[in-house]
C-alpha positions as CSV (number, residue, x, y, z in Angstrom):
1,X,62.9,44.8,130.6
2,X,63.2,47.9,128.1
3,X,65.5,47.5,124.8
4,X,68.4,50.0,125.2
5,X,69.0,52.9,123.6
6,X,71.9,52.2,121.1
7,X,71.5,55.4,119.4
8,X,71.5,57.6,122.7
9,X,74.4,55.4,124.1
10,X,76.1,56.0,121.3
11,X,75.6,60.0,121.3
12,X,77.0,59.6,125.2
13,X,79.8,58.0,124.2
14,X,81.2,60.0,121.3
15,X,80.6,63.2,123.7
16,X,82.7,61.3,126.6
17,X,85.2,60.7,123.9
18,X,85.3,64.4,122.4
19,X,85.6,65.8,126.0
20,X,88.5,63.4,126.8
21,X,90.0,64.7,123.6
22,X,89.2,68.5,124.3
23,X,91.4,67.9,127.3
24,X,94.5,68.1,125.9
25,X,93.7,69.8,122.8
26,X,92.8,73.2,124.4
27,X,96.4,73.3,126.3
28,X,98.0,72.5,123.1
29,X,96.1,75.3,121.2
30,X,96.9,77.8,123.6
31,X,100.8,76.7,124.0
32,X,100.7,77.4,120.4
33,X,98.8,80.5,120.4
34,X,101.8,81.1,123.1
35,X,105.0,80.4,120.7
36,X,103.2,81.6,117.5
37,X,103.0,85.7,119.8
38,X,106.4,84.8,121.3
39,X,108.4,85.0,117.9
40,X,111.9,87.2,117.7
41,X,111.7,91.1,116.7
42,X,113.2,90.2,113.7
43,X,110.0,88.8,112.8
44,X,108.3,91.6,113.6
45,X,109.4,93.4,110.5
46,X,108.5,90.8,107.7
47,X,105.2,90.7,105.4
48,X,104.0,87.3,107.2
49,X,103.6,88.6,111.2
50,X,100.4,89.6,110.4
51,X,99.1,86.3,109.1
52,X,101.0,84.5,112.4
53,X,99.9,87.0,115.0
54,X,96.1,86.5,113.2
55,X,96.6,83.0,113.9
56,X,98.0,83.0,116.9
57,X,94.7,84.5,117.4
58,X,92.9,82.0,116.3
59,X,94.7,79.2,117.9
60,X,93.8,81.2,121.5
61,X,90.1,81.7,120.4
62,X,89.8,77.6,119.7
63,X,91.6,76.9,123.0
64,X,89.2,78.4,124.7
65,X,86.3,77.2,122.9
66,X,88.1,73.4,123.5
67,X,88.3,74.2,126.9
68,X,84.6,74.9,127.4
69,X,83.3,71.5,125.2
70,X,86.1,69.8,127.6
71,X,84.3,71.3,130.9
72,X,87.7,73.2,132.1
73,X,86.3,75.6,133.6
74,X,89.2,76.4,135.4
75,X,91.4,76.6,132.8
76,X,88.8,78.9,130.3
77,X,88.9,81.4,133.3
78,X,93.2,81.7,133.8
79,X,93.1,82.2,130.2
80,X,90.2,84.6,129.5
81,X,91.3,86.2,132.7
82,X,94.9,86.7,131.6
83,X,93.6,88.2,128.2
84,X,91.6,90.8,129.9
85,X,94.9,91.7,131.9
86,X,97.0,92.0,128.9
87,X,94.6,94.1,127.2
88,X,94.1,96.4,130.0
89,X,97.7,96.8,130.2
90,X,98.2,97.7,126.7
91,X,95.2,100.5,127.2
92,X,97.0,101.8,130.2
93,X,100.3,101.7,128.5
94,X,99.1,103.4,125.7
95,X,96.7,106.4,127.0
96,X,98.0,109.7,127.1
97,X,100.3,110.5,130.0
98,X,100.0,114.3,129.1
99,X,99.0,116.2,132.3
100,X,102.2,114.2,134.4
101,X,104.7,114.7,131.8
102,X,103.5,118.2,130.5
103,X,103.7,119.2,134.8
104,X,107.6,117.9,134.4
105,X,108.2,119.8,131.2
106,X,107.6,123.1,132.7
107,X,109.4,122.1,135.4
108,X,112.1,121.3,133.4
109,X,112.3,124.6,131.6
110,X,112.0,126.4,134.6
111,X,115.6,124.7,136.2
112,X,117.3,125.6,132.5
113,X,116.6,129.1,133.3
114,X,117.9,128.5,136.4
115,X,121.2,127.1,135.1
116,X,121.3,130.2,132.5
117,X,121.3,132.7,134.9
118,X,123.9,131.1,137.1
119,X,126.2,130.3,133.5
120,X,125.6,134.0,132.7
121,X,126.9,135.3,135.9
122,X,130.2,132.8,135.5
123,X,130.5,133.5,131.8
124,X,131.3,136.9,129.9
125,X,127.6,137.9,130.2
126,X,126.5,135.3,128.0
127,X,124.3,132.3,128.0
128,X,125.1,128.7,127.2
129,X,124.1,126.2,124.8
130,X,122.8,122.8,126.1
131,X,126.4,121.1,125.9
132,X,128.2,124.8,127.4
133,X,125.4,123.7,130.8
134,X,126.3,120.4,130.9
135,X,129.7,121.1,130.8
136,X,129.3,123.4,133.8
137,X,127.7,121.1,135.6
138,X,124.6,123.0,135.6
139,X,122.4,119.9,134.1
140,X,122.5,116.7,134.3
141,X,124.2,114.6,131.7
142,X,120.5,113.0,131.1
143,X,120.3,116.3,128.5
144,X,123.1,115.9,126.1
145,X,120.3,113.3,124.7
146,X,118.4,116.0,124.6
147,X,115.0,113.5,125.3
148,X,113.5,113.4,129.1
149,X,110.7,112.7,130.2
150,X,108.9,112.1,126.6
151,X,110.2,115.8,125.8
152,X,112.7,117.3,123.4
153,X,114.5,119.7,125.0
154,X,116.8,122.3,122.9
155,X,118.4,125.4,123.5
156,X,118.5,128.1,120.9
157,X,121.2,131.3,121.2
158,X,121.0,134.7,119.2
159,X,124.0,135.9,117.6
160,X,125.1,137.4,120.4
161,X,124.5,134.8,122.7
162,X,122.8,137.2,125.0
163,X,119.1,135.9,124.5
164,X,118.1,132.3,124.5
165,X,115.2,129.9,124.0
166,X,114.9,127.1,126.0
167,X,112.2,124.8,124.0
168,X,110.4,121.3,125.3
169,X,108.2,119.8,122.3
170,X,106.8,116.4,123.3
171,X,107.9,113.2,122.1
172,X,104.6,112.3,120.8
173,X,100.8,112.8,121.5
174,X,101.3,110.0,124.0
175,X,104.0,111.9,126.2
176,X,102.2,115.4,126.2
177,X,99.6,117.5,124.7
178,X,101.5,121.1,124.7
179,X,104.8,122.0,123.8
180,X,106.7,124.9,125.7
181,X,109.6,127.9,125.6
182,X,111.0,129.8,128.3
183,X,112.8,133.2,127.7
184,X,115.5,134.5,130.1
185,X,112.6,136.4,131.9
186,X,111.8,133.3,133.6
187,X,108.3,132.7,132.1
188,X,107.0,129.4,130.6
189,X,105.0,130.3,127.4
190,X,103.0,127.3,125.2
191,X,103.8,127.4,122.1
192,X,103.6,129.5,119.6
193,X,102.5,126.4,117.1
194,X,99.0,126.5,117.6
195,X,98.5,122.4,117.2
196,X,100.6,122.6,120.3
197,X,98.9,125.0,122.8
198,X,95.7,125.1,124.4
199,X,92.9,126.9,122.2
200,X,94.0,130.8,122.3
201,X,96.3,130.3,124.7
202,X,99.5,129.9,121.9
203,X,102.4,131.9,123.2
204,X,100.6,132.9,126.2
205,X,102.0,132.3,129.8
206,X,101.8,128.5,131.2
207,X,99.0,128.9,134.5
208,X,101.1,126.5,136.3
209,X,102.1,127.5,140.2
């Protein structure tokens, strides 16, 4: 009968042991990974987020490592699964929405100039400002913000209030690429800032149908 092994039984044991322990450890890293992300907004402003989302970080890298020495394979996948969600989300969230919102913007510019004309014909021969529409009930009550749809809109009279500028600058780079200006002629122009208007095309009419 062969001696046993003492030193290879021993090496199977501890790694039955650390297994047993990686069981429960990589659940308890990642709840705390969890509560660590899940702090108040007040938090969000103070010199130590960084250093707790960093190891919140790390708390979700070692539950995942625990989860592989304990064999959860299961639970390794829901959780690298539901980080590749999360970051896919932000991405989307954050790309560019330009062509959708920048479509709305002209849109938008083109139903002020509607409203104008139709104040001009009630008024003295004069256009409105953006509160003088709204208080026609010629736009929505969404505009006294003066924000829509990731644009600024703003109205601009002459002294006369017999010309006007109708103007929709985005938000940010995130809610368009090109700003906009309508005159009372009824034709949407980029603008005249260059950083906001397709390469030679500043001031020039918008190609939209």
């Amino acid at each position: 009968m062969e001696p046993l092994n003492t030193s290879t039984d021993q090496i199977d044991s501890e790694f039955v042991s650390m297994r047993r322990k990686s069981r429960w450890i990589a659940p308890l890293l990642l709840l705390a990974s969890i509560l660590l992300a899940a702090l108040p907004d007040n938090w969000r402003y103070t010199s130590v987020f960084s250093a707790i989302l960093f190891l919140a970080f790390v708390f979700l890298a070692l539950s995942i490592v625990w989860g592989i020495l304990a064999g959860q394979r299961i639970f390794v996948g829901v959780v690298v699964a539901t980080i590749a969600c999360d970051v896919g989300l932000v991405i989307l969230i954050n790309l560019p929405h330009g062509p959708r919102h920048e479509i709305a913007a002209v849109a938008t510019l083109r139903t002020i100039n509607v409203a104008q004309i139709t104040y001009l014909s009630s008024s003295k021969g004069t256009f409105g400002t953006m509160t003088d529409l709204i208080a026609a009930k010629l736009l929505d009550d969404a505009f006294a913000r003066g924000t829509l749809g990731g644009y600024n809109y703003s109205i601009t009279l002459d002294s006369k209030s017999s010309v006007f500028t109708a103007e929709a600058l985005p938000v940010s780079t995130n809610t368009g690429r090109f700003g906009y200006y309508i005159y009372p002629d009824g034709i949407v122009r980029y603008s005249t800032n260059t950083r906001l208007a397709p390469a030679g095309q500043s001031g020039r009419p918008v190609p939209y149908p």
